[in-house]
C-alpha positions as CSV (number, residue, x, y, z in Angstrom):
1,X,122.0,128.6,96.9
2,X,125.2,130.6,96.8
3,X,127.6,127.6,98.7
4,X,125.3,124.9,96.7
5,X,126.6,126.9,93.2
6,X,130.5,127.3,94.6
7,X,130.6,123.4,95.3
8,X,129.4,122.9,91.5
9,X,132.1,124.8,90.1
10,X,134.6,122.9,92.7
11,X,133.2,119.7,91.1
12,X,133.8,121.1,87.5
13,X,130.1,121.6,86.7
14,X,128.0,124.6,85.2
15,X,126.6,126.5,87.7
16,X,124.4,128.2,85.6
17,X,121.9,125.1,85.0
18,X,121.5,125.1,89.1
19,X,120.7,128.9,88.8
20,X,118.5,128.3,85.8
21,X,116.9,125.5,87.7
22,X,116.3,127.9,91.0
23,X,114.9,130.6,88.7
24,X,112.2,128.1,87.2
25,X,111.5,126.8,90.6
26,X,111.0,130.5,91.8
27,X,108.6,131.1,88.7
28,X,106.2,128.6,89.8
29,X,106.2,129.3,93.2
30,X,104.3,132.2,94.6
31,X,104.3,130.8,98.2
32,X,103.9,128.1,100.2
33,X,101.7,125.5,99.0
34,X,99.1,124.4,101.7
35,X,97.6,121.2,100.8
36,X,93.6,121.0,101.0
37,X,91.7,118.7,103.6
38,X,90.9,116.8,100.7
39,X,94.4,116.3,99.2
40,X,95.2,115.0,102.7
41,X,92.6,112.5,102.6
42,X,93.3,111.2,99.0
43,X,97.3,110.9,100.4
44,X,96.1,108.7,102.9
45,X,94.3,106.7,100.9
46,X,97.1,106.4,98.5
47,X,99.3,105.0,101.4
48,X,96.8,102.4,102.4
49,X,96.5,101.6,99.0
50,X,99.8,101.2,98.1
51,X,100.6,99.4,101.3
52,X,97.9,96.8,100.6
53,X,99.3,96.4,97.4
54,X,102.9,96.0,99.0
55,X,101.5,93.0,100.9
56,X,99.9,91.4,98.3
57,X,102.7,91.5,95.6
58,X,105.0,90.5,98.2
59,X,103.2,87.1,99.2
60,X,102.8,86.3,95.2
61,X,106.4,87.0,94.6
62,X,107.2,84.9,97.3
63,X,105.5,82.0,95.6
64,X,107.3,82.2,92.3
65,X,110.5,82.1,94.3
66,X,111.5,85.8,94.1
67,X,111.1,89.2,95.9
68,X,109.2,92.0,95.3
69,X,111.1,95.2,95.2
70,X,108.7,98.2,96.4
71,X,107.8,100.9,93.9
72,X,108.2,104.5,94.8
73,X,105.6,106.6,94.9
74,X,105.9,110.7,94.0
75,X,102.5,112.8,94.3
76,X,103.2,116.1,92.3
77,X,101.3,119.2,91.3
78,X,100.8,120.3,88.0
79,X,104.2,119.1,86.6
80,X,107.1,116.9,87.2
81,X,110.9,115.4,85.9
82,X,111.0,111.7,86.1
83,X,113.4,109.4,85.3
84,X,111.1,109.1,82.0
85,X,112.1,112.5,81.1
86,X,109.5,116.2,82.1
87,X,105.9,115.5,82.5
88,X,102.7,117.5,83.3
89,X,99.7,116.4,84.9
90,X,97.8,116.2,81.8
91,X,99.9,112.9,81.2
92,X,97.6,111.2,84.0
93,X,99.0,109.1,86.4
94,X,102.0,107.0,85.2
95,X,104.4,104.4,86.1
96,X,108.6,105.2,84.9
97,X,110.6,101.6,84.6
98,X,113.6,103.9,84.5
99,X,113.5,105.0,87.9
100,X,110.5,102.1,89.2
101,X,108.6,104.7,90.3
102,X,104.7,105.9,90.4
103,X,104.0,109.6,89.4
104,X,100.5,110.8,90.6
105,X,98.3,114.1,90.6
106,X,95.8,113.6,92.8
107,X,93.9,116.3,90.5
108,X,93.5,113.1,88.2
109,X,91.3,111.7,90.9
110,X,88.8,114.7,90.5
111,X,88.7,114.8,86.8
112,X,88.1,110.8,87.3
113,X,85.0,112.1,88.9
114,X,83.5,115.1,87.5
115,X,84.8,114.7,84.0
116,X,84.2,111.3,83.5
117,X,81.8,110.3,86.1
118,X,84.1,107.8,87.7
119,X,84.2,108.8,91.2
120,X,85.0,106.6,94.4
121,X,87.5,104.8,96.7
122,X,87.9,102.4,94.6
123,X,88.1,103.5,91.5
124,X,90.8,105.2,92.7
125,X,92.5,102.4,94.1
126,X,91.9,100.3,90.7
127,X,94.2,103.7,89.0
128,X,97.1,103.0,91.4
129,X,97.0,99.1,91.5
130,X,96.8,99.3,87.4
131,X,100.3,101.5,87.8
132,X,101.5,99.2,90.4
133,X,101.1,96.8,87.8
134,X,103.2,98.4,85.6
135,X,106.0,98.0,88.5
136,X,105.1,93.9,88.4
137,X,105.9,94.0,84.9
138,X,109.0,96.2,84.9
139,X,110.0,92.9,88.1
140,X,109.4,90.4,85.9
141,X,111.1,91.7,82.5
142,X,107.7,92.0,80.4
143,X,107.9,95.5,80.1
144,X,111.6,95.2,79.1
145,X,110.6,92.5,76.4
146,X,108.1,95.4,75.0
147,X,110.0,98.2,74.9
148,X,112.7,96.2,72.9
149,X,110.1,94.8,70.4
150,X,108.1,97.9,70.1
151,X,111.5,99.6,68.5
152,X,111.5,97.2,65.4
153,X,107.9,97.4,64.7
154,X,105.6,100.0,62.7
155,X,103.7,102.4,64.8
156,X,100.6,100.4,64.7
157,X,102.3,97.1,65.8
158,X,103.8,99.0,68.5
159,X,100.6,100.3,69.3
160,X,99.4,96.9,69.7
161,X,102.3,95.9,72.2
162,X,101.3,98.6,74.1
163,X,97.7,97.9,74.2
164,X,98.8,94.2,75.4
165,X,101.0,95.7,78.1
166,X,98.3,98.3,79.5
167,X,95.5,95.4,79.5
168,X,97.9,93.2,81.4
169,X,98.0,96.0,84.5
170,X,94.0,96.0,84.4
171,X,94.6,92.3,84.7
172,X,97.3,92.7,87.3
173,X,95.0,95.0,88.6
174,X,91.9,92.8,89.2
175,X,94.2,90.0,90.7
176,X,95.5,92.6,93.7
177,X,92.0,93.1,93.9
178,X,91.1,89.4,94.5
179,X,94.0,88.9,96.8
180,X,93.6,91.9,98.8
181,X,89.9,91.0,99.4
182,X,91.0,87.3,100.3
183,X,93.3,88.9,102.8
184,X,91.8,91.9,104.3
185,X,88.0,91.6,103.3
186,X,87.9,95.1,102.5
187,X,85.5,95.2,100.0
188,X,82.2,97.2,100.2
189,X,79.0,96.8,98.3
190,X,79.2,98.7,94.5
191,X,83.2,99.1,94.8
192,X,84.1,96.7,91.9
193,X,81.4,98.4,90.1
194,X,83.7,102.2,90.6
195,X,86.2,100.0,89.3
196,X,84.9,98.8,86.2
197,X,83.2,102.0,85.8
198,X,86.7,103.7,85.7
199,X,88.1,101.2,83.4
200,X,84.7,101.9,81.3
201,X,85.5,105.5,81.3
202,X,88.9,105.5,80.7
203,X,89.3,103.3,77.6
204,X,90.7,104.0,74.1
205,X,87.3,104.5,72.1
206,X,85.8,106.4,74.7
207,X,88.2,108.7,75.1
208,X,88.2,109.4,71.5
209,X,84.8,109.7,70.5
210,X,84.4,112.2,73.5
211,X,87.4,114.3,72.1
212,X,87.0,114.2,68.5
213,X,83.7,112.1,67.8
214,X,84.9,109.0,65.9
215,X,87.6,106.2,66.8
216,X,90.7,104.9,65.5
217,X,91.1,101.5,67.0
218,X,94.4,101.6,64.8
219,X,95.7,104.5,67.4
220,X,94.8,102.5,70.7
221,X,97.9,102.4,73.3
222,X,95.5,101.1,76.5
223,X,92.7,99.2,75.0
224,X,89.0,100.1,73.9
225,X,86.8,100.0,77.4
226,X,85.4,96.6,77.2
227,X,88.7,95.6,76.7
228,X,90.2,97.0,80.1
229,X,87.1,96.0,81.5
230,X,87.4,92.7,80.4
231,X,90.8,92.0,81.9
232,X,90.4,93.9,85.3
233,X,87.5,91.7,85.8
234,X,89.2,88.4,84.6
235,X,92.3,89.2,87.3
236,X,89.8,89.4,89.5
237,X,87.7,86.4,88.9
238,X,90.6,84.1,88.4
239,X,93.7,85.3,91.1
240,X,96.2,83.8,89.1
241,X,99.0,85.2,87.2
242,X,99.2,82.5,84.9
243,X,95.9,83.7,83.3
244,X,96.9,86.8,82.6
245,X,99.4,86.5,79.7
246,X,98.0,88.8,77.6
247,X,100.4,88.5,74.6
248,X,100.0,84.9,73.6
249,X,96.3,85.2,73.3
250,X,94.6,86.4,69.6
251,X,91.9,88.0,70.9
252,X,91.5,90.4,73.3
């Protein structure tokens, strides 16, 4: 620590945001961390996961005439700094274009379960191939498009874009699904069910009227479950990208 803050002040920095940034660090840290036999098996399952999904994107990129760039992937404990700016794991998992990377706490993965009764390979598998998604968007420009309208509209237009955006990575979603089955024939009796049961589980109006009893459609950023149910299970059905433009359709 003391030659890392002598080379800041060579470089004309403030040493005192490295200290402040040690002391934090040092705060959260009571000893090593030793990661649970079950945090090593949802790792590897995030590897093969992600890999599958590396494949599959890859071939489809191929076919429009373009390559795929390959997310990163960060698996954090109870908080984080992204590109996106400080996050905790109450955020969920999420997907930064500034830095094209996948944040994930695998505590997500329990909650999944034993909060919302969404438990399974796959639904686990549909979480990361929805933020994977995200990355196919941030390839293509789509989520660039939406960030740059969303900052002339009203909040509930806005809203709207987003709720466009998120059902678009269900879709993306169902279509790595579809491949990956096509390619690997790794799919096992009830595992599109864990799926849809997570999308079910995890949409706008459920969440709400478990929280605070009613629902503001209004306030939707992801889409109302039927919604993201819809669209995971029309990427699936279909395979093709081209179905899956989810801002020039009216209803969703």
């Amino acid at each position: 620590m003391l030659l890392l803050v002598v080379v800041v002040m060579l470089l004309g920095g403030d040493p005192r945001a490295l200290l402040d940034m040690a002391g934090q660090a040092g705060a959260r840290t009571s000893g090593p961390v030793v990661a649970s036999a079950e945090d090593e098996k949802l790792k590897a399952m995030v590897g093969v996961v992600l890999a599958d999904t590396e494949e599959v994107w890859e071939e489809e990129f191929r076919t429009l005439g373009r390559s795929y760039e390959k997310p990163r992937m960060v698996i954090f404990a109870g908080d984080v700094r992204s590109g996106c700016g400080f996050a905790n794991s109450q955020v969920g998992p999420f997907y930064c274009p500034a830095d094209r990377t996948i944040y994930l706490d695998l505590a997500f993965f329990q909650e999944l379960d034993r909060r919302f009764g969404a438990g399974g390979d796959f639904a686990q598998a549909y979480v990361i191939a929805h933020e994977v998604g995200h990355h196919v968007q941030k390839l293509i420009g789509t989520s660039d498009q939406v960030q740059q309208a969303r900052a002339r509209l009203s909040g509930e237009q806005a809203n709207e874009l987003s709720v466009r955006l998120e059902l678009q990575a269900d879709f993306l979603a169902g279509m790595w699904a579809r491949k990956a089955q096509e390619k690997f024939r790794f799919l096992e009796e009830g595992d599109l069910e864990e799926a849809l049961n997570a999308a079910n589980a995890i949409g706008d109006d459920t969440l709400q009227r478990k929280a605070q009893g009613r629902v503001v459609p209004d306030s939707f950023t992801h889409g109302s479950s039927a919604q993201r149910m819809k669209w995971f299970r029309r990427g699936f059905e279909s395979g093709d990208i081209r179905q899956g433009d989810t801002f020039r359709t009216r209803e969703l």
